[in-house]
C-alpha positions in Angstrom: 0.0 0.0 0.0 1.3 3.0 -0.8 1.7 5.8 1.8 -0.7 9.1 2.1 1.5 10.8 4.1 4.7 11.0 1.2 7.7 9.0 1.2 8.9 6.8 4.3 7.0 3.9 6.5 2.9 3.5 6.6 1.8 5.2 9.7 -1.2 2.6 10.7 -3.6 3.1 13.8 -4.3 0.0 15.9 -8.3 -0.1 16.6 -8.3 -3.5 19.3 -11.8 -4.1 21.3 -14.2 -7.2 21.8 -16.4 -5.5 19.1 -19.2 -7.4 20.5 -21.0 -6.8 18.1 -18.9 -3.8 16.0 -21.5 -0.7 15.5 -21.8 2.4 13.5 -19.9 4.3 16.4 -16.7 2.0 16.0 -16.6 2.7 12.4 -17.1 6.0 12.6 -14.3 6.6 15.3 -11.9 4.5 12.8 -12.3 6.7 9.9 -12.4 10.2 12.0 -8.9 9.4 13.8 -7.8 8.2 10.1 -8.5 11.4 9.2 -7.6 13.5 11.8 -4.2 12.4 12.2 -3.4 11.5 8.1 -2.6 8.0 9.1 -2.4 5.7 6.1 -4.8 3.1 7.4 -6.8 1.7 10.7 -7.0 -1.8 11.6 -9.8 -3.1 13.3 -8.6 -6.2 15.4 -11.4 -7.9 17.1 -9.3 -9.5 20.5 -9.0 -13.2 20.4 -9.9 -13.3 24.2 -10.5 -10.2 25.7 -9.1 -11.1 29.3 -10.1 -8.2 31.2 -13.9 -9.1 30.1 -13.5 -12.7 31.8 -16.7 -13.9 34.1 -18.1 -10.6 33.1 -20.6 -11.9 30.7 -20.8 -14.2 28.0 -18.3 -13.2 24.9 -19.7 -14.1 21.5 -16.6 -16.5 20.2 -13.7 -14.9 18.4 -14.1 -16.6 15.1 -17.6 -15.2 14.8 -16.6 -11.4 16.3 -14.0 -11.5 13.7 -16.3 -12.1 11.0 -18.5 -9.4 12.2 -15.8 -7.2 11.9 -15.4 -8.3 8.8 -18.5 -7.6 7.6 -18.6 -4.3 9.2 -15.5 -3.0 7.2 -16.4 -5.1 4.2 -15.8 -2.3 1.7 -14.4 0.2 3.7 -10.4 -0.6 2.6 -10.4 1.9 0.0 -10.7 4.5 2.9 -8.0 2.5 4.5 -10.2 0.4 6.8 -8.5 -2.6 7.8 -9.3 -5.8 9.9 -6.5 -7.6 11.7 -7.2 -11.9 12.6 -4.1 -11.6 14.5 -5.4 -12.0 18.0 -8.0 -14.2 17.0 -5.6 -16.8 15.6 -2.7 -16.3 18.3 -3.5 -18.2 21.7 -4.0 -17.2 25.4 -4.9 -13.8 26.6 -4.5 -11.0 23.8 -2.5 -8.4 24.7 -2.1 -5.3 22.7 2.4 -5.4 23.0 2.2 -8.5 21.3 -0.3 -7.3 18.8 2.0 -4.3 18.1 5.3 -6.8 18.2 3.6 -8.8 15.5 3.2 -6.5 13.0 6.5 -4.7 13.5 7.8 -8.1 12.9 6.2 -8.5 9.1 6.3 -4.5 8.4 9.8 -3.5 10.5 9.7 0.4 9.8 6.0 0.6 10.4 4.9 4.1 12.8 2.1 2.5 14.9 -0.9 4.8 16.7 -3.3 3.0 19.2 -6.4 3.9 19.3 -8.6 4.1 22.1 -12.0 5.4 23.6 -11.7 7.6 26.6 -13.3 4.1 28.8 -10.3 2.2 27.1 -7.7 4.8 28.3 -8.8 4.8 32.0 -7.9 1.7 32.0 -4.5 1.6 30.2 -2.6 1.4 33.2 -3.8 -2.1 34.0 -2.7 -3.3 30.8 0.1 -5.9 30.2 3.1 -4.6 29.8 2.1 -1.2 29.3 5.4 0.8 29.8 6.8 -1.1 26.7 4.3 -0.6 25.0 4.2 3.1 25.4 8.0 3.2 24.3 6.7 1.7 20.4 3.3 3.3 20.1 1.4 7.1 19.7 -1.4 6.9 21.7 -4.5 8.6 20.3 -8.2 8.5 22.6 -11.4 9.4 21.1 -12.8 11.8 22.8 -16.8 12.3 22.9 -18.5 15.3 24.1 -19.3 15.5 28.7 -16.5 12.4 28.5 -13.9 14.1 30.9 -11.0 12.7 29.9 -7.9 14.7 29.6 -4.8 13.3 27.8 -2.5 14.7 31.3 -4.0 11.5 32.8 -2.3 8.9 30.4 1.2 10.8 31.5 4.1 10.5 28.3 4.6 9.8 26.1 2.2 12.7 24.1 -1.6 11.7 23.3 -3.3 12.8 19.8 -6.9 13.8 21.4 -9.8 13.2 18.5 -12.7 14.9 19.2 -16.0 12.9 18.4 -19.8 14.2 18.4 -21.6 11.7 21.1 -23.4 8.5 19.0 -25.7 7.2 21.4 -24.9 3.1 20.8 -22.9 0.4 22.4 -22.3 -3.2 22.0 -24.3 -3.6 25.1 -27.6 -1.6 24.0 -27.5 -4.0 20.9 -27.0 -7.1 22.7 -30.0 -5.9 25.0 -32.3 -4.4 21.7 -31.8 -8.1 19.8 -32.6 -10.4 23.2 -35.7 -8.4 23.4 -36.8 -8.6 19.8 -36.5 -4.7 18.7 -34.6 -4.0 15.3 -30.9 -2.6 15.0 -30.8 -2.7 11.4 -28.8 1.1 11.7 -27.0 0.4 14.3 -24.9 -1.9 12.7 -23.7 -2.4 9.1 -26.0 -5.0 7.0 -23.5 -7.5 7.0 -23.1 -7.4 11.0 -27.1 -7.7 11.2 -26.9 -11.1 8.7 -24.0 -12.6 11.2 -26.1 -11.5 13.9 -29.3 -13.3 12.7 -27.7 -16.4 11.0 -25.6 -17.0 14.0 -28.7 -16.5 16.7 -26.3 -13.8 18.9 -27.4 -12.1 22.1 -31.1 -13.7 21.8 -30.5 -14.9 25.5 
């Protein structure tokens, strides 16, 4: 692929969550921090088992969540939309460094941006091996409007702040809206709705 930002290495954003099931909201944070910060692509990668999420509910299996995401960017990689089976395929907890170790191992010179939401940040200091991976990232958080969050809190190094207008969906409303019959059919791209259906997710 070949760079938008001129000559030298791809500067790709790293987009990891459960994506339980992936929504309008997560696409449209993809493309605005692809824009906002003139990276040359986003990769969605779906985690293969999303450890901090263990005995909190049920989690839709990661072969299935990665075809969701699939579906959800099906189309989208000419606006440099990508989805990442990395986590899904590699056994045992996913963890972000290893994520990032992976594809700086197939792409050496690669200038990698994680990308989080401001929930997802709070909780960065709990992740595994964060101090390394602060030394090989940019950090970016998506910031949505009464959210709080200031980038101070993450410490160094610097965070890119995206500022986001406020969608009002989760992957937990739609869980809740399918178990109790009501329709989600713009919530979620049509290809997430026909793995929803033909799959029989979150009907209880």
């Amino acid at each position: 692929m070949t760079s938008v930002t001129g000559a030298g290495a791809r500067r790709v954003g790293v987009f990891g969550g459960t994506f339980d099931p992936p929504h309008i909201g997560h696409l449209r944070a993809a493309v605005s921090v692809r824009h906002t910060l003139g990276l040359d692509a986003v990769v969605m990668v779906p985690s293969g088992d999303p450890w901090q999420k263990r005995g909190t509910r049920p989690i839709t299996p990661g072969a299935i969540r990665l075809e969701m995401v699939r579906a959800a960017a099906a189309g989208l990689p000419d606006i440099g939309i990508e989805v990442s089976e990395a986590e899904v395929r590699r056994a045992g907890a996913s963890f972000t460094v290893d994520t990032v170790a992976e594809m700086r191992a197939s792409e050496p010179a690669v200038q990698v941006t994680v990308i989080l939401g401001a929930d997802a940040a709070a909780l960065l200091p709990t992740w595994e091996r964060v101090d390394e991976l602060k030394t090989q990232v940019r950090l970016a958080v998506v910031r949505r409007p009464g959210s709080g969050f200031e980038a101070p809190a993450l410490g160094s190094p610097p965070v890119a702040m995206v500022d986001m207008e406020r969608l009002d969906v989760s992957s937990s409303a739609i869980r809740a809206d399918v178990a109790r019959g009501a329709p989600v059919d713009v919530l979620v791209p049509p290809g997430v709705l026909e793995v929803i259906t033909r799959h029989g997710l979150y009907r209880g």
